[in-house]
C-alpha positions in Angstrom: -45.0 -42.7 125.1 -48.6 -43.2 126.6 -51.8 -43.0 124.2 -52.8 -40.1 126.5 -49.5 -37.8 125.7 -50.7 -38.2 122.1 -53.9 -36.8 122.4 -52.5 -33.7 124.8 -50.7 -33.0 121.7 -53.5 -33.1 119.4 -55.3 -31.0 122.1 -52.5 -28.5 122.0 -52.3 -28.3 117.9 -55.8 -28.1 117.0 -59.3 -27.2 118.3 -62.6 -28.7 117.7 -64.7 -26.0 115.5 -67.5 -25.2 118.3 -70.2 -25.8 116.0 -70.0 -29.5 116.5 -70.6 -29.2 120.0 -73.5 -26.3 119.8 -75.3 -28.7 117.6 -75.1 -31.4 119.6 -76.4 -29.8 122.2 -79.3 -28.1 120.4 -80.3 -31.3 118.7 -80.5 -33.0 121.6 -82.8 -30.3 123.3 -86.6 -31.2 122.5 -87.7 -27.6 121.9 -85.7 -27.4 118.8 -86.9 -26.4 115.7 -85.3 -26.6 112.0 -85.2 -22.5 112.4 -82.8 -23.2 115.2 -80.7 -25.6 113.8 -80.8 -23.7 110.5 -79.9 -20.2 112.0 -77.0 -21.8 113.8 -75.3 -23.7 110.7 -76.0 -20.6 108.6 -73.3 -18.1 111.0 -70.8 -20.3 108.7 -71.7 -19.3 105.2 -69.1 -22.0 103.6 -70.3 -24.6 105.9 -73.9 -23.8 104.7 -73.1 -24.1 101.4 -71.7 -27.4 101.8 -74.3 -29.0 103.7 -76.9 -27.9 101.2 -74.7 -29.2 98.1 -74.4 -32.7 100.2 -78.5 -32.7 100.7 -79.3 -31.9 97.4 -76.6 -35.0 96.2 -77.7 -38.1 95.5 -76.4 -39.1 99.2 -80.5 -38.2 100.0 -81.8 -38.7 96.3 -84.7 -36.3 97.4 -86.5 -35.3 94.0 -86.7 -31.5 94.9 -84.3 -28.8 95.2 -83.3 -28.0 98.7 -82.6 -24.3 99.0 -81.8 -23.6 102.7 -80.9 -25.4 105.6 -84.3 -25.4 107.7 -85.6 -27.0 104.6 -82.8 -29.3 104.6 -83.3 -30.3 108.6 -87.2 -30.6 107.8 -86.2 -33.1 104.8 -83.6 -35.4 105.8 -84.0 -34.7 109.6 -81.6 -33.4 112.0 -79.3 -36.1 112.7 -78.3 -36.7 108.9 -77.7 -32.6 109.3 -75.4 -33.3 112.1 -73.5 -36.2 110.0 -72.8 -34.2 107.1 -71.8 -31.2 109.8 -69.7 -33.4 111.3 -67.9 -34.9 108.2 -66.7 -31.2 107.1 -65.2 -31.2 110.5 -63.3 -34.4 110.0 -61.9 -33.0 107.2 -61.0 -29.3 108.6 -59.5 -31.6 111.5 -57.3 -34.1 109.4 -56.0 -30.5 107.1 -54.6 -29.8 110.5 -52.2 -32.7 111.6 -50.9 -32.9 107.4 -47.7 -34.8 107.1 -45.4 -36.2 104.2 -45.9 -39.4 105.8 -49.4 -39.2 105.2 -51.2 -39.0 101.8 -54.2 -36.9 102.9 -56.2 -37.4 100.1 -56.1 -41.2 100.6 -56.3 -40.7 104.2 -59.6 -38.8 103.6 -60.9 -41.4 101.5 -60.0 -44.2 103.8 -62.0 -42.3 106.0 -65.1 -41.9 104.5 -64.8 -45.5 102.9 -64.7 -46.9 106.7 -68.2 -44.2 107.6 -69.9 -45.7 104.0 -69.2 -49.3 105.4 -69.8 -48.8 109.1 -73.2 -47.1 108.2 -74.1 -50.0 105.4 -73.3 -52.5 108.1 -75.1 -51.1 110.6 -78.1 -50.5 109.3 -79.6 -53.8 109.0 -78.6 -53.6 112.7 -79.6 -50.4 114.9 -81.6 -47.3 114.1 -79.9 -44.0 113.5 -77.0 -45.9 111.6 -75.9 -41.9 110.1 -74.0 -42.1 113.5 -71.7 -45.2 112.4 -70.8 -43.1 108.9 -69.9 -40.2 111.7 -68.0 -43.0 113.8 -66.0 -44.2 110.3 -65.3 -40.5 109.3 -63.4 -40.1 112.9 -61.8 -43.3 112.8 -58.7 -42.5 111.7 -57.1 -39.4 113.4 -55.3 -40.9 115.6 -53.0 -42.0 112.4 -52.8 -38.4 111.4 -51.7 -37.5 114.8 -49.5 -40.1 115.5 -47.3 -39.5 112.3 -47.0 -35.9 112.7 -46.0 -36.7 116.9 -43.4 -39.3 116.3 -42.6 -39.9 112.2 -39.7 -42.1 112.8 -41.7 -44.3 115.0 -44.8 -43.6 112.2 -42.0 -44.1 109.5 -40.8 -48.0 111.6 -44.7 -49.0 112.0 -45.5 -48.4 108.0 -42.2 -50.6 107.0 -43.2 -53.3 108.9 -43.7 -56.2 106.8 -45.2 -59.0 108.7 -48.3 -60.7 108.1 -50.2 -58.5 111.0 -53.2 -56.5 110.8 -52.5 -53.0 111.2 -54.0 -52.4 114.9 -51.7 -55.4 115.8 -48.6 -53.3 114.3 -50.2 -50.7 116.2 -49.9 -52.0 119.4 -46.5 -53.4 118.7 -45.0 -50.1 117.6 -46.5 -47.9 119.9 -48.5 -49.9 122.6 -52.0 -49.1 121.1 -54.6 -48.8 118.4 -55.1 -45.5 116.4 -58.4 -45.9 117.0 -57.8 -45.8 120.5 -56.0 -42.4 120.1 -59.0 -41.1 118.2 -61.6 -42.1 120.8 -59.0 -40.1 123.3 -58.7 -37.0 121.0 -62.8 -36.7 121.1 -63.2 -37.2 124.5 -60.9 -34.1 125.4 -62.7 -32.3 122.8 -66.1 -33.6 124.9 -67.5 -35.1 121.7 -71.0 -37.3 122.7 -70.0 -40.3 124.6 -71.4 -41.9 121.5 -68.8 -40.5 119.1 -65.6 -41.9 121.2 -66.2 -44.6 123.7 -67.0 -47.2 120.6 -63.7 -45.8 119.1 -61.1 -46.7 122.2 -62.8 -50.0 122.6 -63.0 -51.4 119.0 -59.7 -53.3 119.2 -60.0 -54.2 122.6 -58.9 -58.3 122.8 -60.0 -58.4 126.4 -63.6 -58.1 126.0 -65.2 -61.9 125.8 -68.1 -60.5 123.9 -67.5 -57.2 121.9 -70.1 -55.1 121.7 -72.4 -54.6 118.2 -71.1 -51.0 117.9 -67.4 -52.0 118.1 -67.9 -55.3 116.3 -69.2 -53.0 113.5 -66.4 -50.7 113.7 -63.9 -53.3 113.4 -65.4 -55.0 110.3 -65.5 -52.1 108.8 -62.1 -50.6 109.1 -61.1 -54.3 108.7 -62.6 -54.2 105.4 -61.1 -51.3 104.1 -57.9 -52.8 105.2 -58.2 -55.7 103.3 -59.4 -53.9 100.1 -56.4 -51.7 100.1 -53.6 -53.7 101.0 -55.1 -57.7 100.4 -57.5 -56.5 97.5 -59.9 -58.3 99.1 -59.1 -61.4 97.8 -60.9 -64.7 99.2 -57.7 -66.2 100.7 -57.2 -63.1 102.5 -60.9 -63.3 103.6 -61.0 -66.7 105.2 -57.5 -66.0 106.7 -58.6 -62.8 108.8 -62.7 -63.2 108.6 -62.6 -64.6 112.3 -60.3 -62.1 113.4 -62.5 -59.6 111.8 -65.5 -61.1 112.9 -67.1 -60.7 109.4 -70.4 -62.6 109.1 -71.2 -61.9 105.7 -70.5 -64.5 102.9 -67.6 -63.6 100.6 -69.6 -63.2 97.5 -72.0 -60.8 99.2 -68.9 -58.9 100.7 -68.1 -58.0 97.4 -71.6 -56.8 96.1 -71.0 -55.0 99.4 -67.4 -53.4 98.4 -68.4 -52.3 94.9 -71.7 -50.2 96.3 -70.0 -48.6 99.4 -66.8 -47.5 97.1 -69.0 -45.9 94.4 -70.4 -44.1 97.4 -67.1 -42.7 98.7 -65.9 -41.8 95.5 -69.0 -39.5 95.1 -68.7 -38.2 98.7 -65.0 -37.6 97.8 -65.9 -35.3 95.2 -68.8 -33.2 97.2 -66.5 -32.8 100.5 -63.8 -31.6 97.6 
């Protein structure tokens, strides 16, 4: 079954929540003001609630309380608004495709590890790096959907023993990537450009020279990989660090592990 039947099905089962699109759009329109953004968010009295808990965590570590969301949007600025917006929606969107086969709270926190990570990495690397913890985040749908489409091809692909990475399983048991799927999924649901296209081309082999974005992506998820199935020992480092394109120095990879996992687990709780 083609990558493309998967996501019609995920079309089919669930609907992105239209607030993610509206505030694209309004974000991206120069006459916006916090008042907008804040009057928009605030139709959702949950989702309000949330975003102000996440901007007054120690995510921002701003020193005063943030009591509504114009406040918010004039404090840590728009696009770290849309990121937290947009992490609620990943979760609403993974409590939609639940399976046996899938633990969702580990999913979710394989999720947010691979945003933490892909944001860290980025940083040092391309302004606006919120948009690679957003990019992590959605990652991983396509795993979600694909286990809840097909479980006893899910159920062969999760047995598989060899000494593969996963997106290499991936493409054995199915004939592509989960990340792949995701980018499909979001470009139905006419996410930004920005938010799929790095996703269907992360694992792409063919490319001579990957792109930073997808480079960043792969390291990332490759990371979290590694940590939870290969603990991230140092033999399991040098064996896949090429395939992973990883740059960093082992020792540093830790430091960088430790901080990014005490991250999610705090982000864990708040989006609890």
């Amino acid at each position: 079954m083609p990558f493309t039947e998967y996501a019609q099905f995920a079309n089919h089962t669930a609907t992105l929540p239209d607030i993610a699109l509206r505030l694209r759009e309004i974000l991206d329109d120069p006459a916006t003001d916090a008042q907008a953004i804040g009057h928009l968010i605030g139709i959702d009295p949950a989702l309000s609630a949330k975003v102000l808990r996440l901007a007054n965590s120690a995510l921002f570590r701003f020193p005063a309380q943030i009591d509504n969301i114009a406040r918010a949007v004039n404090v840590v600025g728009g696009e770290a608004i849309y990121m937290l917006v947009m992490a609620e929606t990943a979760k609403k969107l993974q409590s939609q495709f639940t399976t046996d086969l899938v633990n969702p709270r580990t999913h979710w926190y394989k999720s947010i590890l691979t945003g933490v990570l892909a944001q860290r990495l980025a940083k040092p690397h391309i302004r606006g790096s919120e948009r690679f913890f957003v990019l992590g985040l959605l990652y991983h749908l396509g795993e979600m959907v694909t286990a809840l489409r097909d479980p006893e091809k899910y159920s062969q692909y999760i047995n598989d023993t060899r000494a593969l990475s996963p997106w290499r399983k991936q493409l054995h048991a199915f004939g592509f990537d989960f990340a792949l799927l995701s980018g499909a999924i979001y470009q139905q649901w006419q996410l930004p450009i920005q938010l799929y296209a790095p996703l269907m081309d992360t694992h792409d082999n063919t490319m001579a020279h990957k792109p930073l974005e997808e480079r960043l992506l792969l390291q990332a998820n490759g990371i979290v990989w590694l940590l939870g199935e290969q603990d991230l020992c140092e033999q399991a480092y040098i064996t896949y660090r090429e395939e992973l394109k990883i740059t960093i120095e082992y020792k540093g990879l830790i430091a960088l592990c430790e901080e990014a996992q005490q991250q999610a687990h705090a982000l864990q709780a708040l989006f609890s």
